[in-house]
C-alpha positions in Angstrom: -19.3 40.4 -9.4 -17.2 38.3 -7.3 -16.2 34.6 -8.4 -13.1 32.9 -8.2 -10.9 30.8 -10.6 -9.0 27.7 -10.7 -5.6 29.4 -10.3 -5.4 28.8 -6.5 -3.8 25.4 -7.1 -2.5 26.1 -10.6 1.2 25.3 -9.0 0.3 22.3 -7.6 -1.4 21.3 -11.0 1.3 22.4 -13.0 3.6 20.4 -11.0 1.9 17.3 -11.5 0.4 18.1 -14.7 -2.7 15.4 -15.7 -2.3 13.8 -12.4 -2.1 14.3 -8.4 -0.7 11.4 -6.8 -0.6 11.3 -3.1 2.8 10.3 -3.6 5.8 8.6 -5.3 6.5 4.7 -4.5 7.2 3.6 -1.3 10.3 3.2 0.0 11.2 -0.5 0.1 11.3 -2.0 4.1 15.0 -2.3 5.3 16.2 -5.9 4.9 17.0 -8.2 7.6 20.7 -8.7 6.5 23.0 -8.5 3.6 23.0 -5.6 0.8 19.5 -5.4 -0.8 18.9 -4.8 -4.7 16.5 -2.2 -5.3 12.9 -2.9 -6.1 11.6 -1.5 -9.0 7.8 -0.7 -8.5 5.4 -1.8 -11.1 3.8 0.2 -13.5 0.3 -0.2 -12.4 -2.8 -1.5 -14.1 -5.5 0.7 -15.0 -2.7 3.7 -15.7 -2.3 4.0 -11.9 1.0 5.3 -11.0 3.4 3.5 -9.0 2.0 5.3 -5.5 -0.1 3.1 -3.8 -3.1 5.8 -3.7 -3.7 8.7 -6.1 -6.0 11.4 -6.4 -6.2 12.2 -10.7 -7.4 15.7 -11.5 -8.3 16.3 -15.1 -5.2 17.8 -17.4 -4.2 21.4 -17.6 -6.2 23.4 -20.8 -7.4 26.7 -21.1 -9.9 26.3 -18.5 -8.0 26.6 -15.7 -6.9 30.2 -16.7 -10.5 30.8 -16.8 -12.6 32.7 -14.4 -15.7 30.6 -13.4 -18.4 33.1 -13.1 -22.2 31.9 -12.4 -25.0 33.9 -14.1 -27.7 36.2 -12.0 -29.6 35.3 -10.9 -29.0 32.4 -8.8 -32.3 29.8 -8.1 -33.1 28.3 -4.8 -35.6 25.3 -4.7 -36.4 23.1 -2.0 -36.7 19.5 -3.2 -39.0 16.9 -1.9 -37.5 13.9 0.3 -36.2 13.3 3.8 -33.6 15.2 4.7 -35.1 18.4 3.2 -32.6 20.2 0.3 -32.5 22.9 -1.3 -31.1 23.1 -5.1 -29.3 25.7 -6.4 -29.1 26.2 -9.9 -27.7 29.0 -12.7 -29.1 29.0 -15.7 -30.5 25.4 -15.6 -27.5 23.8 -14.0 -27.2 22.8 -9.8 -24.3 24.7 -8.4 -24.9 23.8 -5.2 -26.9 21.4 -3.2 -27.7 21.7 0.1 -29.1 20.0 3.2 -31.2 21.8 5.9 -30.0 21.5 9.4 -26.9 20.4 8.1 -23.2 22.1 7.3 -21.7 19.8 4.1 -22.7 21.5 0.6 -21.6 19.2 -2.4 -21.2 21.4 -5.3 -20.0 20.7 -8.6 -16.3 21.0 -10.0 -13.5 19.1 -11.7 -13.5 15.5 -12.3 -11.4 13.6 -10.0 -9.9 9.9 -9.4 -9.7 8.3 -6.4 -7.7 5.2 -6.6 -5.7 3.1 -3.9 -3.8 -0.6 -4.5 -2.0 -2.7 -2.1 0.6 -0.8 0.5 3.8 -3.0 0.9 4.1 -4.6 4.3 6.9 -6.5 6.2 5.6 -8.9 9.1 8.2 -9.3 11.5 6.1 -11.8 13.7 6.4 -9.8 16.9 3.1 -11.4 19.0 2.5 -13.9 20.6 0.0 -16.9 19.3 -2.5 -18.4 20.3 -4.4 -16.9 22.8 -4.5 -19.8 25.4 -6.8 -17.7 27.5 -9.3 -18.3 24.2 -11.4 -21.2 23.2 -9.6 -23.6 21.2 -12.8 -22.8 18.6 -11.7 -18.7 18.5 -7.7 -19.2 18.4 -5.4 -17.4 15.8 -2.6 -19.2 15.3 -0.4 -16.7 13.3 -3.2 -13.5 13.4 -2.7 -10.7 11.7 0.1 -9.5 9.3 0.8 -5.7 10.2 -1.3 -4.2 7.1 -1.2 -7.2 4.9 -3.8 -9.1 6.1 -5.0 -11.8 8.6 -2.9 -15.2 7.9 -5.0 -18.6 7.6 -3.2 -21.7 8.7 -4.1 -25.0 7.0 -3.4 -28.5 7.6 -3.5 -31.0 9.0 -4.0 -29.8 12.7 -4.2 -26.1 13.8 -1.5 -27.0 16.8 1.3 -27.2 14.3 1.3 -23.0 14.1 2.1 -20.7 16.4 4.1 -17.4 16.9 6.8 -16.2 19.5 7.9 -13.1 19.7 10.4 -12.6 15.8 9.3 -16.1 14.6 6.5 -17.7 13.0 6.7 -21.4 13.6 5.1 -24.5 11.8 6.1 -27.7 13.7 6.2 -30.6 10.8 4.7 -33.1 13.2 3.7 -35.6 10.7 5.4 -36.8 7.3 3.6 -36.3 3.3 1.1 -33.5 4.7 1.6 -30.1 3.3 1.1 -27.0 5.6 -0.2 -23.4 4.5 -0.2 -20.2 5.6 -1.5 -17.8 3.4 -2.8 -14.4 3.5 -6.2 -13.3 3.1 -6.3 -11.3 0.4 -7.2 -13.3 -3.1 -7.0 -10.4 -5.4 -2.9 -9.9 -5.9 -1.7 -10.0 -9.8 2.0 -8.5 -9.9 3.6 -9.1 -6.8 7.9 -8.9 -5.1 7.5 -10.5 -2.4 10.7 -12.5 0.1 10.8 -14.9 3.4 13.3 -15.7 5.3 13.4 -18.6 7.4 15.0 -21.6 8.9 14.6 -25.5 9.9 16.3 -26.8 13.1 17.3 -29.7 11.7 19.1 -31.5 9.0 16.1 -34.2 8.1 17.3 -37.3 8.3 15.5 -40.1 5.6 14.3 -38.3 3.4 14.0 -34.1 2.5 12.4 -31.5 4.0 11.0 -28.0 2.1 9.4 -24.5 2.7 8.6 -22.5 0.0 6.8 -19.0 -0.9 3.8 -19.4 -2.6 1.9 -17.0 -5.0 -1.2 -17.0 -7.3 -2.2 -19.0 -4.0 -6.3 -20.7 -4.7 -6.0 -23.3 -2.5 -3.7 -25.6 -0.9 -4.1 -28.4 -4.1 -3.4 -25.3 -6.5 -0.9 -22.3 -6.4 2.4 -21.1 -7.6 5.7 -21.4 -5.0 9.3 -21.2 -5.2 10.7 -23.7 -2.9 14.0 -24.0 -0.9 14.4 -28.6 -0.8 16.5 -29.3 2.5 18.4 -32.8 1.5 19.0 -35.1 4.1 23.3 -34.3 3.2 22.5 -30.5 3.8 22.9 -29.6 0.2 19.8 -27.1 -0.7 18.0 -27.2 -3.7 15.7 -24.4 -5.5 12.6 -25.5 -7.6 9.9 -23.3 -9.1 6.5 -25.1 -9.8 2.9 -24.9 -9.8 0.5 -27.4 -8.5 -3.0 -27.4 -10.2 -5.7 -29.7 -8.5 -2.5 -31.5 -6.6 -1.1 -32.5 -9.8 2.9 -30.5 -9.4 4.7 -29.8 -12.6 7.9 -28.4 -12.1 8.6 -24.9 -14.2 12.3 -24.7 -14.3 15.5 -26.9 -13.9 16.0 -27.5 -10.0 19.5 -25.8 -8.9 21.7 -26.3 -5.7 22.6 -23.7 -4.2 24.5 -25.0 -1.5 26.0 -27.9 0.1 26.7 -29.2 3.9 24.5 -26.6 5.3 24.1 -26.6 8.8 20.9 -26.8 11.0 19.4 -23.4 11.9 20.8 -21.8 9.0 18.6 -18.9 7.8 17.3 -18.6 3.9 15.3 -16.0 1.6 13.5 -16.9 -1.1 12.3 -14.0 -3.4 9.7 -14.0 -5.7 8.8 -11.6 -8.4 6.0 -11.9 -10.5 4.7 -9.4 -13.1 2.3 -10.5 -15.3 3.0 -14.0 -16.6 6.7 -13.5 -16.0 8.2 -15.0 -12.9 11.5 -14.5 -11.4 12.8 -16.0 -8.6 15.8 -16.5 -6.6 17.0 -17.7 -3.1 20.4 -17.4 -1.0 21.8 -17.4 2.2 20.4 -14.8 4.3 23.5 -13.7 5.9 24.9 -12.8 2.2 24.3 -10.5 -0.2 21.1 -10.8 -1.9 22.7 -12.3 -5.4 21.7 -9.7 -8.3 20.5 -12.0 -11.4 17.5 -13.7 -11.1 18.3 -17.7 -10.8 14.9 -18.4 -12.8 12.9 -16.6 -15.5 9.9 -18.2 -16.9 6.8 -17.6 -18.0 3.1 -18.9 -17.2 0.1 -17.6 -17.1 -2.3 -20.5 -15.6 -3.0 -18.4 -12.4 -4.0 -14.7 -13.0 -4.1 -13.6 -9.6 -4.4 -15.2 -6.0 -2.9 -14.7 -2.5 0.7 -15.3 -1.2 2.1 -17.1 1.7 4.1 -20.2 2.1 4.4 -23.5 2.2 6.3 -26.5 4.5 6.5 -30.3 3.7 8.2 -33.1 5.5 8.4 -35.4 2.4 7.1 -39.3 2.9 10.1 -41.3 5.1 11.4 -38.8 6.7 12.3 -39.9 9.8 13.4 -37.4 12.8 10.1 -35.1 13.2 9.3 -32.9 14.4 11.1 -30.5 12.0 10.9 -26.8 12.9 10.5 -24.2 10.3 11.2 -21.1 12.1 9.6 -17.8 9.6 11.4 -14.9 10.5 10.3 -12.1 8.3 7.5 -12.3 5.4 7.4 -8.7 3.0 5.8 -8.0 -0.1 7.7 -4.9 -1.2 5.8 -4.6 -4.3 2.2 -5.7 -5.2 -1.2 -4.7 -7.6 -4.6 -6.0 -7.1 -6.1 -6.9 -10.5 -9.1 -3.9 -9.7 -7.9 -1.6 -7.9 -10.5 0.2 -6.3 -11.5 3.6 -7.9 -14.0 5.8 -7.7 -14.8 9.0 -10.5 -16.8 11.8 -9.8 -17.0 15.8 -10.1 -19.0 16.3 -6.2 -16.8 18.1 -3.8 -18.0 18.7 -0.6 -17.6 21.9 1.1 -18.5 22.8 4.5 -20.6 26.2 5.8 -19.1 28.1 8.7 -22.9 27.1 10.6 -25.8 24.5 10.0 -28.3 25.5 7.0 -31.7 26.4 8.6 -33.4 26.6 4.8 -33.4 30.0 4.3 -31.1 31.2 1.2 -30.0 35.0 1.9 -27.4 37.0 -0.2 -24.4 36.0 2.2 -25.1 32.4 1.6 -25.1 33.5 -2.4 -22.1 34.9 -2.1 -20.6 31.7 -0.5 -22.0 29.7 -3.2 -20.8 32.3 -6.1 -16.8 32.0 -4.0 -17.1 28.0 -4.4 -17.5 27.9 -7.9 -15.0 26.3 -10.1 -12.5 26.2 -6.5 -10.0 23.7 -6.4 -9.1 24.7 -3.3 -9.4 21.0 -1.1 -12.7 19.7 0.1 -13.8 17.2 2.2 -12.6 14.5 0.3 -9.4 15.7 -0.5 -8.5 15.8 3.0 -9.6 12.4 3.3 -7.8 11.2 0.6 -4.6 12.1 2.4 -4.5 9.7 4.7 -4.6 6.9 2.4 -1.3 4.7 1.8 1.6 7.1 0.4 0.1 10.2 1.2 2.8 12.8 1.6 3.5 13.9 5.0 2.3 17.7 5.7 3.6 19.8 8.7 1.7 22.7 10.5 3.0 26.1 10.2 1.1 27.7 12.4 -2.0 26.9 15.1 -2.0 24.4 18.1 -0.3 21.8 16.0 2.3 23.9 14.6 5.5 21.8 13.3 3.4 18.9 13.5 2.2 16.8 10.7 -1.3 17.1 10.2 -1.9 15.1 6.9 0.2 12.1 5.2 -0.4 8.3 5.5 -2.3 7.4 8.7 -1.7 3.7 10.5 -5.0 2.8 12.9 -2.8 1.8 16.2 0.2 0.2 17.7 0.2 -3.7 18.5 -1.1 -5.6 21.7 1.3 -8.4 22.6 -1.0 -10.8 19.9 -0.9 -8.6 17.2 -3.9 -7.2 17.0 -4.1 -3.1 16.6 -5.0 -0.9 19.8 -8.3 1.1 19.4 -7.7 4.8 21.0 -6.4 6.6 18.3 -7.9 10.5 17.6 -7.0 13.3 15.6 -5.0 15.3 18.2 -3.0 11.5 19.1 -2.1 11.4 15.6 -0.1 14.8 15.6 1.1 13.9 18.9 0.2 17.1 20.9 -2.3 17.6 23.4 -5.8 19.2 22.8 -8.0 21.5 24.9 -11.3 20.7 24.3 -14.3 23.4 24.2 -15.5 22.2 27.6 -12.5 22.3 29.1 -11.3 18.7 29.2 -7.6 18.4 28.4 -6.1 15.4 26.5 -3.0 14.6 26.3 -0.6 13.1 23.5 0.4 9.4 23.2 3.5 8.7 22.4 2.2 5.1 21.0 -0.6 6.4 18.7 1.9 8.7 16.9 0.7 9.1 13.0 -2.3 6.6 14.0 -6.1 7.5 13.5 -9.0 4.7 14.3 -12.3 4.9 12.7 -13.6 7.7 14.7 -10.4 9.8 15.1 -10.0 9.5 11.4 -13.7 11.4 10.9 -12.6 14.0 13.4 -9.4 14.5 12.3 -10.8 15.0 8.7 -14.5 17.2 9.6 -13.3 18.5 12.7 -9.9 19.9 12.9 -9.6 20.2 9.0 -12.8 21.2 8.3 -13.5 23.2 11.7 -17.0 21.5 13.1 -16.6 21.5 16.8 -15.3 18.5 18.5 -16.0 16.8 21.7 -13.8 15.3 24.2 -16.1 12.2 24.9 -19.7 11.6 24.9 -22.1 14.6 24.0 -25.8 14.8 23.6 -25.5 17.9 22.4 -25.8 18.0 18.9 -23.1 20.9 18.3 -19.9 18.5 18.6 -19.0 15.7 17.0 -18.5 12.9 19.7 -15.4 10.8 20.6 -17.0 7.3 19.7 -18.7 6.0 16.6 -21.6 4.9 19.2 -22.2 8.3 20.3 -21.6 9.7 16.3 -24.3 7.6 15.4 -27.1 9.2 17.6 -25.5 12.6 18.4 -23.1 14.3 15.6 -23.9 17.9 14.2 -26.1 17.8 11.4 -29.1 15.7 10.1 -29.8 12.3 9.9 -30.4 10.6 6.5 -31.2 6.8 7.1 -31.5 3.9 9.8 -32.1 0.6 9.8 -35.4 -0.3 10.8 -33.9 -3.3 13.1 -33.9 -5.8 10.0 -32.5 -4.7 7.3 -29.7 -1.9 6.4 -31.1 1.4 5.6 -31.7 2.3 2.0 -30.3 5.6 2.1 -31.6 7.1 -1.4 -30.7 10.2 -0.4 -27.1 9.4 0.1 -24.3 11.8 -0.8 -20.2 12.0 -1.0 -19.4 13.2 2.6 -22.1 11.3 4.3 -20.9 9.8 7.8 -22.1 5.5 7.4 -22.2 3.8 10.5 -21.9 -0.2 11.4 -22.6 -2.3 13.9 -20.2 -4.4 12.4 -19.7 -6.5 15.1 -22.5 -8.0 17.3 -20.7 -9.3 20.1 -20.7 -6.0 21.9 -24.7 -6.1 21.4 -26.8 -6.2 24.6 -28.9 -8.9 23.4 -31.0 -8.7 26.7 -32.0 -5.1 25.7 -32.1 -5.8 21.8 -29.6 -2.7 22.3 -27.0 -2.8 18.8 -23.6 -1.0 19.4 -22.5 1.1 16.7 -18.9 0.5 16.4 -17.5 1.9 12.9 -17.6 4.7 11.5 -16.6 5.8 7.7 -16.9 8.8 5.2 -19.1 8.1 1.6 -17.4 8.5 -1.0 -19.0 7.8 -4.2 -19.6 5.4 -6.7 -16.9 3.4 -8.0 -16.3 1.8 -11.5 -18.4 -1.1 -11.1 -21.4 1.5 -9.6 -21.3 0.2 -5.9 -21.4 2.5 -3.3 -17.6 2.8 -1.4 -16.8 4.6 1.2 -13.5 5.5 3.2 -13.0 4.2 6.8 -10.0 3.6 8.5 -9.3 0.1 9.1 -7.5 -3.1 11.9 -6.4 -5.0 9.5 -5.7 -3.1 6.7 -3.7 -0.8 9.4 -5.6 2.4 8.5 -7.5 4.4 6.3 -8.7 2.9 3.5 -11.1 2.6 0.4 -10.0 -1.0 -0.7 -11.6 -4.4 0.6 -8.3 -6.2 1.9 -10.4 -7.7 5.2 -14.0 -6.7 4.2 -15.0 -5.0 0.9 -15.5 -0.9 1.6 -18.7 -1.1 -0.2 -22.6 -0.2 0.9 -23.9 -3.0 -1.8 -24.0 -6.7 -1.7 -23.7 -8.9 1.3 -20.3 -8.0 2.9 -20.1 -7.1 6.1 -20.4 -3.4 6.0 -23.2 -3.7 3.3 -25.5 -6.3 5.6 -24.6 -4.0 8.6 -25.0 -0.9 7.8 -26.9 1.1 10.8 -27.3 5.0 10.2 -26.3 7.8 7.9 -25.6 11.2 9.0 -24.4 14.2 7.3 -23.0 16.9 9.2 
């Protein structure tokens, strides 16, 4: 009777034994100048490795070596519900579920992991901000980090913040008025994170400061290491924490140099791991010193966002002061819940749509699934996450291309902001014939990129073979270029749609499931009452707290993602993508 067995990946498992990362730790950013020391990743909470996404397979026993051979015979029954499926079962158990009209099978197998934490990131502040051609009301003033998050400027006027191209500037315009920029993202435990920047003048009356902040809750409490700018040029280091604006200091202050002259750049460096804080600051053009000048510990702020800080203290008297930010990096950082998500579903996909009729070839498909680790749906998904290893063609259009490792979403427009325009064929950078005929070429820009749609085809079309389309296409064979046309047009069946008031239930939801948004109104014809679908994203499953999180590649977060860095990937609560929800398909 034919079956298969768990021995197709048995390398692969061996190598890696209880666990598949997607990959080893980043490599840390190159620094600006001087020799760097190395930065050690952290272990991880939750027994996450140091890689920033993982995929955890079950540990090597005695059932890997074993055949997996269902019983005979097999039972087909068609369950009640909308979109009509038909169970599977031997001896008692579901082997296989299917959908009718539709490709995707999820049939049981090994327990896996998903699990993703926060990517490193350097911004380099190469934009230009604000928009002038914006209302004042809409203007960024620093934007968006490139995959750390959006920055938020505070205090006191947003005119004090702005970015040319290698700089972020904050203009202290006024004396005793602390400003903030901080990144969105309040979730960040263990962090090693450095700036570098400079003032443009020697204060005069009384000192100026900039310093990183961390375990950031507001601007009246956070942690920061900051560099003191005396009005004789010496430069001073203090490490404190301000709780509802009352500032103790946490360590001895130490100077670190004297007479320095205007326009002289620092780096402050920050490394905190639990309640242990290190820190350290030098002159940039130097070697980054190797012993930490402060070791504490204190644990009043478990977790909160980074940034920094800049204070013209009371009487100083030549403002405006200049603090010029020329590079901001967090080598090195854990949320405090990493998102994961723990299920045995893999989703497979048949060579043509189910029509509801169960004949001995589809049996035989079933019988050659069982027990297969070879990868599904979601694995391929999975490998597009942060630190997914790159993977080369051998063979086929894209040969000695990479066709998996970790994805971006798109290169930068002169504000910052990421490019939309990214698709499977982009990412591999080689052109693509399309079944009609329509030729695409590469783009040199969108090299290793993937938006939200591109990312679906890239994973169900040229991984998992459904047909693709160029563009738009009504026909229901091909998935479509756009999320818009996805939504309405996309091989398979539809599961759920909002019923204009409220986001679909989708009770019949299942890993694999293509959930679509209409996350952002403004490109709504509100004369029609017509909604534009504008995301797209693959189910994944349930994660550890039971919400529903899918995968979607992602602006801010600078590709594919399962995380909530700007917007929680979850279809439950009142988030964004859970109050906007439009449609479920499942090809």
């Amino acid at each position: 009777m034919p079956h298969t067995s768990r021995r197709r990946l048995l390398a692969v498992l061996a190598a890696s034994a209880a666990s598949v990362p997607l990959a080893g730790a980043a490599a840390a950013p190159a620094r600006a100048a001087g020799a760097a020391v190395p930065v050690d990743p952290f272990a991880g909470p939750a027994g996450l490795s140091s890689a920033r996404s993982s995929v955890t397979l079950p540990p090597l026993d005695a059932s890997y070596f074993s055949s997996v051979t269902l019983g005979a015979p097999l039972t087909a029954t068609v369950l009640a519900g909308t979109p009509v499926r038909t169970e599977v079962t031997s001896g008692g158990r579901r082997v296989a579920l299917l959908t009718h009209g539709a490709r995707t099978v999820v049939v049981p197998g090994p327990q896996r992991r998903f699990a993703e934490n926060k990517r490193p990131f350097v911004d380099d502040f190469q934009r230009t901000l604000p928009d002038p051609s914006l209302d004042p009301a809409d203007r960024a003033y620093w934007g968006t980090s490139p995959g750390g998050g959006s920055w938020s400027t505070l205090g006191p006027v947003d005119t004090d913040y702005s970015v040319v191209p290698g700089y972020g500037v904050v203009g202290l315009t006024t004396e005793n008025y602390s400003r903030h920029a901080s990144l969105r993202d309040d979730e960040i435990t263990d962090v090693d994170a450095r700036c570098t920047a400079r003032f443009d003048k020697i204060p005069t009356g009384q000192a100026c400061s900039f310093g990183l902040t961390f375990g950031y809750q507001s601007t009246h409490s956070n942690y920061r290491a900051r560099l003191s700018f005396l009005t004789s040029g010496a430069v001073e280091l203090r490490v404190e924490k301000e709780v509802d604006d009352t500032v103790t200091q946490l360590a001895a202050t130490l100077t670190l140099g004297t007479s320095v002259p205007a326009g002289t750049d620092w780096t402050i460096r920050v490394r905190r791991e639990g309640t242990r804080i290190q820190a350290k600051a030098w002159r940039s053009a130097s070697a980054e010193p190797s012993a930490w000048a402060v070791d504490i510990t204190d644990s009043t702020f478990a977790k909160g966002r980074v940034g920094l800080r800049a204070l013209a203290n009371k009487g100083c008297t030549n403002l405006p002061v200049a603090l010029s930010v020329s590079r901001y990096e967090v080598d090195a950082a854990n949320w405090q819940t990493p998102p994961t998500v723990t299920h045995g579903d893999w989703v497979r996909v048949l060579p043509e749509p189910f029509d509801g009729t169960w004949t001995p070839q589809l049996e035989q498909t079933i019988r050659g699934w069982a027990g297969s680790t070879v990868p599904d749906v979601l694995a391929y998904a999975a490998m597009f996450l942060a630190d997914a290893p790159a993977v080369t063609a051998g063979a086929g259009p894209a040969q000695g291309k990479q066709v998996l490792g970790e994805a971006g979403y798109g290169y930068l427009d002169p504000q910052g902001y990421r490019y939309e325009g990214a698709d499977f064929h982009e990412y591999m950078n080689v052109g693509w014939t399309f079944p009609d005929g329509t030729r695409t070429g590469p783009s040199s820009k969108q090299v290793g990129n993937l938006d939200c749609s591109g990312y679906t085809r890239m994973v169900y079309g040229y991984h998992m073979g459904v047909p693709l389309a160029a563009g738009e296409d009504t026909s229901g064979n091909r998935i479509p270029r756009k999320s818009r046309d996805i939504a309405d047009h996309a091989p398979g069946v539809l599961v759920d749609r909002t019923d204009g008031t409220a986001p679909p239930v989708a009770a019949l939801l299942q890993p694999g499931d293509l959930v679509l948004f209409n996350a952002d109104s403004s490109d709504d014809d509100t004369g029609s009452g017509t909604v534009t679908v504008d995301h797209v994203g693959i189910y994944l499953g349930q994660d550890a707290a039971g919400k529903r999180r899918f995968l979607s590649s992602r602006k801010t977060v600078d590709g594919p993602t399962m995380s909530d860095l700007g917007g929680a990937s979850l279809l439950d609560g009142t988030g964004t993508y859970a109050t906007k929800l439009h449609t479920v398909r499942r090809i």
